[in-house]
N, C-alpha and C positions, 0 to 999 in steps of 0.2 A: 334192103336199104343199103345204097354206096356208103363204105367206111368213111369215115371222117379222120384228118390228118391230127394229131393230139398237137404236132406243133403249132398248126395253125389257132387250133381252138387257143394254145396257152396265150400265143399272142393277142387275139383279136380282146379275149378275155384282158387282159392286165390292160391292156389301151383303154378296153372299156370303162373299167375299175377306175381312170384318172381323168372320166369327163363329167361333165352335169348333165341332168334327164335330157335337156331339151339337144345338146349335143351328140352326147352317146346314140339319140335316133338316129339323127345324121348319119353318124360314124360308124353302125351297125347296117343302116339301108346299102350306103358303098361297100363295104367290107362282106357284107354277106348276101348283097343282091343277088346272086344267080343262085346260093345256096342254101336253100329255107332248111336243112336240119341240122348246120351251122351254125345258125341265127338262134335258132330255136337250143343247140346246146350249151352258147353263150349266155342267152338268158335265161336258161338255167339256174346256170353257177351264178347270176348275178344278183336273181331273188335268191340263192343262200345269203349271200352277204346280207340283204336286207333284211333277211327275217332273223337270223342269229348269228351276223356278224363271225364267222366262223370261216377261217380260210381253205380250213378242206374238212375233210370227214364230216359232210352235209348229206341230208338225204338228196339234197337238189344239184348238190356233186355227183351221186351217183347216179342220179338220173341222165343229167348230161354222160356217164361212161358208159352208160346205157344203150346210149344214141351212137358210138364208137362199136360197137361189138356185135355180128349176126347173132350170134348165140341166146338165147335167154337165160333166168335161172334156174338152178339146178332144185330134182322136185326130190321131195323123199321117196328113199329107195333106189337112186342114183348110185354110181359106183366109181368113185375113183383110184385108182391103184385097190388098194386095199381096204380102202375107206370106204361104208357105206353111210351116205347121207339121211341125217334123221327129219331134223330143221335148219328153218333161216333163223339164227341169232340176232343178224343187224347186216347193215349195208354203211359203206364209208365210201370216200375218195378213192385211199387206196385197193378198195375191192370187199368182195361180201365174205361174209362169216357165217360157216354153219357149224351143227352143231352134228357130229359124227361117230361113229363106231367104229375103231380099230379092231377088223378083224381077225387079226393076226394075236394079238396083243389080247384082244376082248375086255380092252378099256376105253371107254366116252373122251371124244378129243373135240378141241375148237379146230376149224379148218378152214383159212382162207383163202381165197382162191383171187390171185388178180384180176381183172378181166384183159380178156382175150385180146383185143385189139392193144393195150397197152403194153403187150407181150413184144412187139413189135415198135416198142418208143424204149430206146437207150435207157434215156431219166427214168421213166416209170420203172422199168424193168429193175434199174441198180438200186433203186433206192428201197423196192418189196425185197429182194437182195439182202441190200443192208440191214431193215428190219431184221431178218431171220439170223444174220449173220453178229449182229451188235446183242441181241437177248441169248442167242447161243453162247457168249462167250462171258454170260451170267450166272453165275451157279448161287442164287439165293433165295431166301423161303421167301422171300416179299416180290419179289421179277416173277411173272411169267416161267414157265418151262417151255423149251423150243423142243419137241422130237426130232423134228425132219422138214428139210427144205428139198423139196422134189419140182416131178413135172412128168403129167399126163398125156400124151401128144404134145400139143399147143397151150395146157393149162400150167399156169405155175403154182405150185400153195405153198401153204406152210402149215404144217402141224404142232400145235402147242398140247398143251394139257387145259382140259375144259375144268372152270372155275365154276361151281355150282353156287352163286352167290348173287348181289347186286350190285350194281354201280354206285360209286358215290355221290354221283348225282339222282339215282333213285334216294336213294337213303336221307340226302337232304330233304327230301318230300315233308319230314318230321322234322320237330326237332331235334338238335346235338345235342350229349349233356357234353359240357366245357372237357370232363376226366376221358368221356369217347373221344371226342375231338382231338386232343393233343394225342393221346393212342394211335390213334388213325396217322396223325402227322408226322408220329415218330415211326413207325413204321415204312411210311414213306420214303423220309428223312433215310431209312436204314439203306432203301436201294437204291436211292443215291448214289448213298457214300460208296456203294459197290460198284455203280454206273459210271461214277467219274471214276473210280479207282483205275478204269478200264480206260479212261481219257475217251468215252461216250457222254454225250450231254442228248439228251432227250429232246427237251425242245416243244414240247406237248405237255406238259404235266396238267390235268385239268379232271373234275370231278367223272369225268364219262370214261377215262380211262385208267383210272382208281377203280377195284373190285372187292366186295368186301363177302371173304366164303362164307357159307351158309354157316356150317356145323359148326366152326370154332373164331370168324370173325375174321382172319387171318387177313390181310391187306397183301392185293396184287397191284403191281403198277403196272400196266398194260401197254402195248400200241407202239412200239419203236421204228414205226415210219419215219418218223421224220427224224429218227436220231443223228446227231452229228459225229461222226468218228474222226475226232481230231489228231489222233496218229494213226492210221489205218496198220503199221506194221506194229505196233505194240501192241495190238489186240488181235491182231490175227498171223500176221508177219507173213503180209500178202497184198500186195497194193495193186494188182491189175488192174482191179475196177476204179477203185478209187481214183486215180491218178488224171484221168482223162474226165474224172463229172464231180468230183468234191468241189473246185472251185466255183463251177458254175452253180449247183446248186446249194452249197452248204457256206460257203463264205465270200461270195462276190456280193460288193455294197449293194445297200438299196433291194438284194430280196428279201423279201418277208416270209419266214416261215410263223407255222403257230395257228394258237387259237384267239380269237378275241371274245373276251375282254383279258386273259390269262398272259397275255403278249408281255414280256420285261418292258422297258422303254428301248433297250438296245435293239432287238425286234422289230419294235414300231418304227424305228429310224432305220431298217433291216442294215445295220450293222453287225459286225461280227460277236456271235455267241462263246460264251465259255458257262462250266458248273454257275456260277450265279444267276446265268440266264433261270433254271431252276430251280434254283433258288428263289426266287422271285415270284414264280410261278406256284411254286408251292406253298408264298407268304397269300399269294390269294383266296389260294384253296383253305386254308388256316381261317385267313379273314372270313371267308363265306361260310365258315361251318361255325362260326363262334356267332355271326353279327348277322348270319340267314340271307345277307346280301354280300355284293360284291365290293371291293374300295373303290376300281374306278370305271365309270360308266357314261354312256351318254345317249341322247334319243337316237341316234346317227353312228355308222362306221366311226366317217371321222370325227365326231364328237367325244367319241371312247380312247379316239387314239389323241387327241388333243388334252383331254384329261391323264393319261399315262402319261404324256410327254410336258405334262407343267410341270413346276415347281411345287404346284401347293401337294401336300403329302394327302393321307387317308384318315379318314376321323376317325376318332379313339373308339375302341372297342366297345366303351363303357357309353356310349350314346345311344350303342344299340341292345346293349345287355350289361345289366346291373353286376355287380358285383366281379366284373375280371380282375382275376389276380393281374398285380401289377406288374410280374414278371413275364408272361402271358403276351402283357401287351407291350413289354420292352421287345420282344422275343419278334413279333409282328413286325413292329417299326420297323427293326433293324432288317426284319429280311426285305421290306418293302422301301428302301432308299433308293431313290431314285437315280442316285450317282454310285455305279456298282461297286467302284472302289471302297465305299463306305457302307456297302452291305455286308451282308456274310461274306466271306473271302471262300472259305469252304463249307460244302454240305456237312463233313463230320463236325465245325463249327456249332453250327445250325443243332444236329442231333446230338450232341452234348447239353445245349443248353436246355432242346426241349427237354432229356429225360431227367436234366435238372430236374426241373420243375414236376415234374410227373412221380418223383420220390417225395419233392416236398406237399403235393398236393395229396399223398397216399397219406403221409404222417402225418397233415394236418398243421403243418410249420408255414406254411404259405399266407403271410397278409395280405388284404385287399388293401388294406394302407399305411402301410409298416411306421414306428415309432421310433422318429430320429431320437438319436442322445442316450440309449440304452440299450447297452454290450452285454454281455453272456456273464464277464465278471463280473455287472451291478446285478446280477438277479436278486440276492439274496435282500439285497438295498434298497432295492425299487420295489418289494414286496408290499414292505413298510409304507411308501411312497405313497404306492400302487391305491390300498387303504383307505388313505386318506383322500387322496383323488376323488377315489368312488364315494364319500360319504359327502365329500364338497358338492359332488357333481348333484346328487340326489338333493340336497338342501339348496342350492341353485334352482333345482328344478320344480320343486316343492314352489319355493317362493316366487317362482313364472310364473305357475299356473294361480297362485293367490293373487299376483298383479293381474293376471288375464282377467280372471273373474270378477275383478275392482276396481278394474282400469276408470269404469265411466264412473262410480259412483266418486273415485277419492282423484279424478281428473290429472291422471298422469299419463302421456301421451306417448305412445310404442313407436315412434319416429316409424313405422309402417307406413307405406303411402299408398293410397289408390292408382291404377295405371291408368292412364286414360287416351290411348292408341296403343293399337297392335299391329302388325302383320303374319299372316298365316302362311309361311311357305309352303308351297306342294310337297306334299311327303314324299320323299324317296325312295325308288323301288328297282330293285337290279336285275327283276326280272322280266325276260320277252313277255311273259301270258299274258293276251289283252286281258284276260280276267282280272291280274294283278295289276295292270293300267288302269283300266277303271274304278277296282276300289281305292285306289290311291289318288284320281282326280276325285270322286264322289263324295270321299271320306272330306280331303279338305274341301271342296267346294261346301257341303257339310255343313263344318267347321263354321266358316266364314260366314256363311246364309244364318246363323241362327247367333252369331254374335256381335252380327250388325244390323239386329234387332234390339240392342242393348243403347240406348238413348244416350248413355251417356259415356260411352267407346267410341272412339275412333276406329272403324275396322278398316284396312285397305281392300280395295275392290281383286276381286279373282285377276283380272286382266294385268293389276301392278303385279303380282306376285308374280304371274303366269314368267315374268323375264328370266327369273332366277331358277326355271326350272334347269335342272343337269346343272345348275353351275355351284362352286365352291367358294362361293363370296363371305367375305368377312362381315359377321353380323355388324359391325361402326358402322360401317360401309353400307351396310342396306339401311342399318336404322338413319344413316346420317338423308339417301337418297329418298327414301318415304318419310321420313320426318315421323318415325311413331319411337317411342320409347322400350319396347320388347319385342322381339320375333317367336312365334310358335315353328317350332321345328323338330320334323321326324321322320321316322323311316316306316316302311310297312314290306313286310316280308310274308307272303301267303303257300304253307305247306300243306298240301291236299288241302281239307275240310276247316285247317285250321290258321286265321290270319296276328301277326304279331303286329301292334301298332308300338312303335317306341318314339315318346315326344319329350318334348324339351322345351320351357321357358325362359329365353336370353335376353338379359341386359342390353340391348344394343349399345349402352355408353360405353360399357367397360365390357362385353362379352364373357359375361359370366353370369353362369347357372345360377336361374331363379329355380326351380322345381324340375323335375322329369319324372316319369310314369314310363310303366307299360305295360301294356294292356293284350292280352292272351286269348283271343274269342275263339269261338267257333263260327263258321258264315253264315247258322240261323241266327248268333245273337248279334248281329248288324245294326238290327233297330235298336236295342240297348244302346250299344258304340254312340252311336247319332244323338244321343241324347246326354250320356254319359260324360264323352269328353267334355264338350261346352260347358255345361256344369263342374267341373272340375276346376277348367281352365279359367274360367270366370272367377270361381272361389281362391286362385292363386291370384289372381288378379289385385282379390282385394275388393272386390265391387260389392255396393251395397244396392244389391236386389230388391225390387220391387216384387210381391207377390205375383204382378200382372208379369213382369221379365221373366223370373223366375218359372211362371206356365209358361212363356214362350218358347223357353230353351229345353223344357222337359217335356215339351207337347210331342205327340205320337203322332205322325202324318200316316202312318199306314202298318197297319198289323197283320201286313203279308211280307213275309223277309224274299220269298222269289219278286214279288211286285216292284219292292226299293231296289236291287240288284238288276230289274231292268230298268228303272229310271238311271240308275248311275250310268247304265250303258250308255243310256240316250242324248245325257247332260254330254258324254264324252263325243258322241258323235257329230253332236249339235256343234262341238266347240272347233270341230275339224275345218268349218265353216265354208263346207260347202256345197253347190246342190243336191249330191249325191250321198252326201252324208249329213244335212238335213232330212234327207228321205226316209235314212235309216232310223235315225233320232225320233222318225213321228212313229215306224214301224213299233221299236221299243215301247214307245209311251203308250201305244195302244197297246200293246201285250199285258203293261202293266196294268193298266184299266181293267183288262180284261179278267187280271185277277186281282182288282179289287177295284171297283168302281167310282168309291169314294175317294178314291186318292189325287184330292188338291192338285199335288206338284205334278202328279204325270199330266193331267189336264192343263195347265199351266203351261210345260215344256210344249205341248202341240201346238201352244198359242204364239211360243214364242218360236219356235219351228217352222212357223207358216208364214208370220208377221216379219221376224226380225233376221238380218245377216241376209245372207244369198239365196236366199227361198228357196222352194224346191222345183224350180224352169218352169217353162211352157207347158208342162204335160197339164196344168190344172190351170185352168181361164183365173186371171186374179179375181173377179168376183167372187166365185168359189174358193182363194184361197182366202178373201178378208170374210168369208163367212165362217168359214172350220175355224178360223182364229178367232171370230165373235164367239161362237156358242162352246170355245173351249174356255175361252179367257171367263165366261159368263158361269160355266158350269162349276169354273174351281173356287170364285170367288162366292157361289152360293153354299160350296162346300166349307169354304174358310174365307170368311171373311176379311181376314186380318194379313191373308195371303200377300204381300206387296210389289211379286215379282205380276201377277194376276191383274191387280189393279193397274201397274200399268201396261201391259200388253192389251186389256181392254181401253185404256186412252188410245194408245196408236190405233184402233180400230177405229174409234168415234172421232178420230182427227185426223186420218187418211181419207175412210172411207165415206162419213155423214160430217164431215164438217163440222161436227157438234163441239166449237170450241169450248162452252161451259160445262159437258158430258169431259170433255179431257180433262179438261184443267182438276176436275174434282176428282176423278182418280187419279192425275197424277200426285195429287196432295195426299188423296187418300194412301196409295202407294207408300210413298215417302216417310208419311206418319207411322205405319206399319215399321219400314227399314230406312230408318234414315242416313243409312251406310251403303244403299244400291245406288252405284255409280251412276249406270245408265240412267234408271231414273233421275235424275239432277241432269244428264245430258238430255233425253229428252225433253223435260219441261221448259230446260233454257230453252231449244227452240220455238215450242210453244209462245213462249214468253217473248220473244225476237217479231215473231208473225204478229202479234198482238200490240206491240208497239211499248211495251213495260220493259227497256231497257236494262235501267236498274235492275231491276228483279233478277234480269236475264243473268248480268254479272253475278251475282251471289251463288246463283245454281252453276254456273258456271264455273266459278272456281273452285264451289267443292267440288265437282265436277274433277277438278287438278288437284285438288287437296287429297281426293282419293284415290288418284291414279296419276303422280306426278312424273312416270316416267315412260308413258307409250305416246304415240303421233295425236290421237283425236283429240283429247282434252287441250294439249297446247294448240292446236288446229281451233276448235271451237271456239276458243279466249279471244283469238286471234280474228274469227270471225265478229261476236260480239265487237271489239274495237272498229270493225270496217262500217258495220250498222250503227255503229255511235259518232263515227266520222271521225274516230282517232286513227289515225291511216300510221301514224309514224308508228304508235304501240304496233300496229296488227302486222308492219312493216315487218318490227323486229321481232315480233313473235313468232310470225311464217318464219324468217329466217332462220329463227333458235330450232324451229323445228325441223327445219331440213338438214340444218349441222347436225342433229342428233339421230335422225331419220332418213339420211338418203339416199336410201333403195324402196325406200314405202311408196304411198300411193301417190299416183300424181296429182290429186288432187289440189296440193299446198302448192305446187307451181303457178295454177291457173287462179285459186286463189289470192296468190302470192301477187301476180300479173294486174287482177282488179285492185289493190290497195295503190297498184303503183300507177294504175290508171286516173283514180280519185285526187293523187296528189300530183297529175297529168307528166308524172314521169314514164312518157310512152316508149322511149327504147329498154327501158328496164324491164318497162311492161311486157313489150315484146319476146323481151329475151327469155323470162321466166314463161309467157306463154308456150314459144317454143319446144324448152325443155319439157314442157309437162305433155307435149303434143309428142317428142320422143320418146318420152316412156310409156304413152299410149300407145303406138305402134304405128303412127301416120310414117309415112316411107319420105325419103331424103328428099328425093323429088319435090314431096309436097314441103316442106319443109323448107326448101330451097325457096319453093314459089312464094309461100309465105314472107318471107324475108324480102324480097323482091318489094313483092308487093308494099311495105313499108316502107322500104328506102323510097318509093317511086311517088308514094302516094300518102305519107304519114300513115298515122294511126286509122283511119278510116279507110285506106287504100287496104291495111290488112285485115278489118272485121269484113272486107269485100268481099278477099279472095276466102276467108273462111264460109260466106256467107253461099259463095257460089260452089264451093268444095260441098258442103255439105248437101245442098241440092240436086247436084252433079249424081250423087250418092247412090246407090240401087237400093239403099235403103236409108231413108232420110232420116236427120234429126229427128224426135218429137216436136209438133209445133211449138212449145213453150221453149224449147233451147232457140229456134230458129226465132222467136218472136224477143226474144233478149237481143241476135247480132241486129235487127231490124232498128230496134230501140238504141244500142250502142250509137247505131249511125242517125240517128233522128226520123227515121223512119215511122213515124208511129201511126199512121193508119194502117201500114203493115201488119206494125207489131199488135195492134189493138182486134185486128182480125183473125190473129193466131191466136192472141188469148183466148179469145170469146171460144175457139174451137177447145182451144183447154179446158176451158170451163165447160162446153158441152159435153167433152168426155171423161168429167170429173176426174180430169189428170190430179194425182196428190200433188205434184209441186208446185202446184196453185197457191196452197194454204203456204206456201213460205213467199211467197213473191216480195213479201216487206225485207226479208234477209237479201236479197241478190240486190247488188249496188247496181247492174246492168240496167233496171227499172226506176234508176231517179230519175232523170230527164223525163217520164209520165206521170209521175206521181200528182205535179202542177195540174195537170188535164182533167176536166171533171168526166172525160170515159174511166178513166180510173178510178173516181171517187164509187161511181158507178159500181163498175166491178169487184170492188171491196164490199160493195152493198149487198151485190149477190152472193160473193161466199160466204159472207158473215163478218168480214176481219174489221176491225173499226179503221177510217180515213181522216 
């Protein structure tokens, strides 16, 4: 294989990093067209970013230095200098690590070796250099040991001393107790204070390169690639190297060194570093071992780096684990300020305060909520006090629980209030593992499905919440935008075998803790959790349960725990929305069937997998797909009846595929009745309700419809519809409009709906223009575009349904007859249009059964051909 130049890779690479998908092809076909194992070591390094967001020391880094180098790697029983090669330890950016025998010496050494082709790049070269050079000039029990920086021919290594231990990112696998944690941090903290002493700033600090020895625990900091040597002649009183590549690579604006999500903000802005940059990095690693997740995170690169670089800070320790000391979490704060001036100034700072704490926590002096007003001089005083207090406290409480148990008989009222709306935020979760993805959608989607089965809750739909996911919104602020009176809010952290749920019930008026829990399983007791929480949360709620509620929330859907864990897969796949991950979503549900047959919801999800969203393409004739969604929708609702998401997945069947508007309409009630918090439901029956000519009705469903998802595009889109079929043109006016301020990079559909209300009220250039728009983000080309406009200036409103009329026939692949038999209609065409229907109707096209909702079809409605063909589909005329 011809080598590869490392500078070009760094360029094309960092260009790539600053475009969007559909750019970056572009910009990769130029840049590496003649070179496919350039291309190929580009995106490389590109899916590291995406899979762990990680700037170097990726396995997909080294892949790409892979693709740099003839050589392969080296096998046991290999020989370098004196070194025989036992194993591979690991593989990085800067180059692989094994695991060796000093035979000279006849003691087990770590040995890294850069790769070869890098050997021959300045940058790589000084800074594998520097590493050996910045830890050699460390003599502490917590750093690494450097023996020897050599070179074999053309091989460069370095020799450490091999740690027999684990990483701290193994070790997170488990739990921390809070007294390891701070150990672990002080320890840390210690080479630091040794590493700056040295005017070296690391620049990496992060759990994988944290070691913790087997035999006595001891904490290694590992990995000084990337370290900063901010005086080069006070730690070595040697600047050759340095001189000619420190600035470019260690302090010229705008580079990024580091790990993400462990990046300072200074970092993320690649501004210049100093000891707080470590500080920083080390408040994370603190954070992540107290709270099992990380502070700041986000679905995306820049998502994570948009959150490091806000203002809003990291939530309190005690959201995620009970009981932190309060010193603990001053200790956190402070290192996690986002303005460094106001962090730690120095690491010895930092490790003072932690081993504070680490004596006060040994002696047992440590409050979790220490008692203002009383000094070491009142001990004797407050003893007396103290006494008293306690015997008040206890006859206080005495006399609760005699009001509790009396309350209804002698009618004194506990100013307690029932809640009656909620919202369920996605739980938060800081880790890659799609496994920890999915129980963290599954859990709350969960959540949500079994407490807006509660009649007399308000639950907000999945899709409102879904906004808030990765974001740090102020509970006022979501309760003020969903209009519900408390938020469910949590985190989920899963270590090996075992998942923590930590939740919380907030006041949305005032943001303040109504209740928190958490919850400790293992991943067989899953189905407990599912059942568990609800129940819980409902009982803080305050709600007074019906026996028949009550089984709803505690009902078992499946007593296979592998079974639920692949529905949670499938619910997540489903929600990707789209054909390929549709596909996946039915693959899951059948798995789950397959180990357990009975199970409701998986049969349900295949219904809704087939039926609803972006289906899964052409590979399946749709016949065949409204079949597999009948006898799923059929099968789960024979299993549970009471099913709601079932009942109506089997309406869309019987009002798609048979027409059977009376077969819909009664499951969709039935549905409804079951959950009468399923958004979709209330979206779909309104159309039902639209095609059937029950306007009114349609509004009601309609605006719960908004009521439960008052802030994504559809529901204000559908309101806005309702108003066009009612002939209020100015509402549906203003509604598209509010919708497109709030939404305008969504679908285009609100354009061209937009276009018909302003048709109705015969404001045709408005019309025009909004048609326009929605035709550009469709993807018709300027040209046509051009032509269109044309067309209306030359010929009005009907000179443009022309040239759309003759675009689309022009077509290699035409309209559907029912689009082409609306422009027909627009223009008064209607034997046209009357003989494209009739083919609609022969091909049982479904957007037949809406023909009452499309305003393009009044001008026929007069016509008794119309009356006619409402007669055949069923719709009343």
């Amino acid at each position: 294989m011809p080598q590869l130049s490392w500078e070009k890779l760094n360029e094309v690479f960092h260009e790539a990093l600053t475009l969007d998908s559909a750019k970056r092809s572009a910009y990769l076909d130029e840049s590496c067209g003649a070179d496919p194992e350039l291309r190929a070591a580009v995106e490389s390094l590109l899916r590291s970013h995406e899979e762990t967001h990680n700037f170097v020391d990726k396995p997909a880094y080294q892949a790409a230095t892979e693709m740099l180098t003839i050589d392969g790697p080296l096998k046991p029983g290999d020989v370098i200098q004196h070194y025989r090669i036992v194993s591979l330890l690991g593989e990085g950016g800067m180059g692989s690590v094994y695991l060796a025998e000093d035979r000279k010496l006849h003691r087990r050494v770590s040995l890294k070796l850069l790769p070869q082709a890098a050997t021959r790049n300045q940058e790589s070269l000084y800074r594998f250099k520097q590493e050996a050079r910045a830890s050699s000039a460390l003599n502490h029990p917590n750093v690494v040991t450097i023996h020897e920086i050599s070179e074999d021919g053309d091989r460069h290594f370095i020799a450490t001393e091999f740690v027999d231990g684990e990483t701290l990112r193994e070790r997170l696998a488990s739990p921390i107790a809070i007294d390891e944690a701070i150990r672990i941090a002080v320890e840390v903290a210690s080479a630091l204070v040794a590493t700056h002493r040295v005017h070296v700033v690391h620049r990496d600090i992060k759990p994988e390169n944290i070691m913790i020895r087997r035999d006595d625990g001891l904490v290694k900091v590992l990995d000084f690639g990337l370290a900063k040597i901010s005086s080069p002649q006070a730690l070595l009183g040697d600047s050759s190297l340095e001189a000619p590549t420190i600035p470019r690579l260690d302090t010229a604006p705008g580079v990024v060194m580091g790990t993400l999500p462990y990046l300072s903000p200074e970092q993320a802005r690649g501004d210049t570093v100093d000891e707080r940059t470590d500080i920083w990095s080390l408040g994370v690693v603190l954070f992540e071992m107290i709270a099992g997740c990380r502070p700041f995170v986000g679905g995306t690169m820049n998502e994570t780096i948009a959150a490091i670089l806000s203002q809003t800070p990291a939530l309190p320790l005690a959201r995620y684990r009970p009981a932190v000391p309060n010193r603990l979490q001053d200790i956190v704060e402070k290192a996690l300020v986002k303005n460094r001036d106001e962090r730690y100034q120095t690491s010895k700072d930092l490790l003072i305060d932690l081993k504070r704490l680490q004596r006060l926590l040994e002696s047992g002096n440590e409050p979790t909520n220490p008692v203002p007003g009383i000094t070491q001089g009142d001990h004797r005083r407050s003893t007396g006090y103290r006494n008293v207090i306690i015997v008040t406290a206890l006859l206080l409480s005495l006399t609760a629980v005699v009001l509790y148990l009396w309350r209804d008989k002698i009618g004194i009222r506990t100013g307690a209030r029932s809640i009656g709306s909620i919202a369920v935020l996605p739980l938060v979760h800081n880790d890659s593992d799609p496994d920890t993805e999915f129980l963290s959608v599954g859990i709350t989607e969960n959540i949500i499905g079994r407490l807006s089965q509660l009649p007399d809750l308000k639950v907000m739909s999945h899709s409102a919440v879904t906004h808030y996911k990765g974001k740090n919104e102020d509970a006022r602020t979501i309760g003020r935008d969903l209009s519900v009176e408390v938020l469910l809010t949590g985190s989920l952290a899963k270590r090996g075998d075992t998942i923590t749920i930590n939740l919380e019930l907030v006041d949305a008026s005032d943001n303040s803790r109504i209740w928190g829990e958490q919850y400790d399983r293992k991943l067989s007791d899953l189905l407990t959790i599912q059942k568990e929480i609800p129940l819980d949360v409902s009982n803080k709620l305050r709600l007074r349960l019906s026996g028949e509620s009550r089984e709803r929330l505690a009902r078992t859907d499946t007593v296979n725990s592998e079974a639920y864990q692949l529905y949670l897969k499938g619910r997540l796949s489903w929600e990707k929305w789209s054909q390929v991950a549709s596909r996946q979503a039915i693959d899951f549900f059948e798995e789950a069937i397959r180990k357990d047959p009975n199970y409701a919801l998986a049969w349900s999800g295949i219904a809704d997998a087939y039926l609803v969203g972006p289906g899964v393409g052409p590979q399946v004739p749709l016949e065949e797909v409204r079949r597999r969604a009948r006898d799923a929708a059929k099968r789960a609702i024979e299993l549970d009846p009471e099913l709601g998401e079932a009942r109506v997945a089997l309406a869309g069947v019987l009002l798609h595929t048979d027409w059977d508007f009376t077969g819909a309409e009664r499951e969709y009630k039935k549905g409804l009745v079951s959950n009468p918090n399923f958004a979709e439901g209330h979206h779909l029956y309104s159309h039902l309700l639209l095609a059937l000519g029950r306007i009114d009705e349609a509004f009601l469903h309609s605006r719960k419809f908004l009521d439960l998802d008052p802030i994504s595009r559809t529901p204000h889109e559908h309101l806005a519809l309702n108003y066009v079929v009612a002939h209020q043109n100015d509402q549906a006016i203003q509604e598209y409009k509010d919708a497109l301020r709030k939404f305008p990079d969504d679908e285009p559909d609100n354009y061209f709906l937009l276009g018909d209300a302003y048709v109705e009220k015969q404001m045709y250039r408005e019309a025009v223009d909004s048609y326009l728009d929605g035709c550009a983000k469709t993807g018709f080309s300027t040209q046509d575009i051009s032509k269109f406009r044309t067309a209306f200036e030359v010929s009005g409103i009907k000179g443009f349904y022309r040239a759309l009329l003759e675009h689309f026939k022009a077509a290699p692949k035409s309209a559907v007859h029912f689009s082409i038999a609306a422009l027909h209609a627009r223009l008064g065409e209607k034997d046209e249009a009357f003989q494209l229907l009739d083919k609609a109707y022969a091909e049982r096209s479904g957007e037949v059964v809406f023909i009452n909702e499309i305003p393009s079809f009044n001008n026929l409605r007069s016509d008794p051909r119309y009356a006619n063909l409402m007669r055949r589909v069923g719709l009343p005329h």
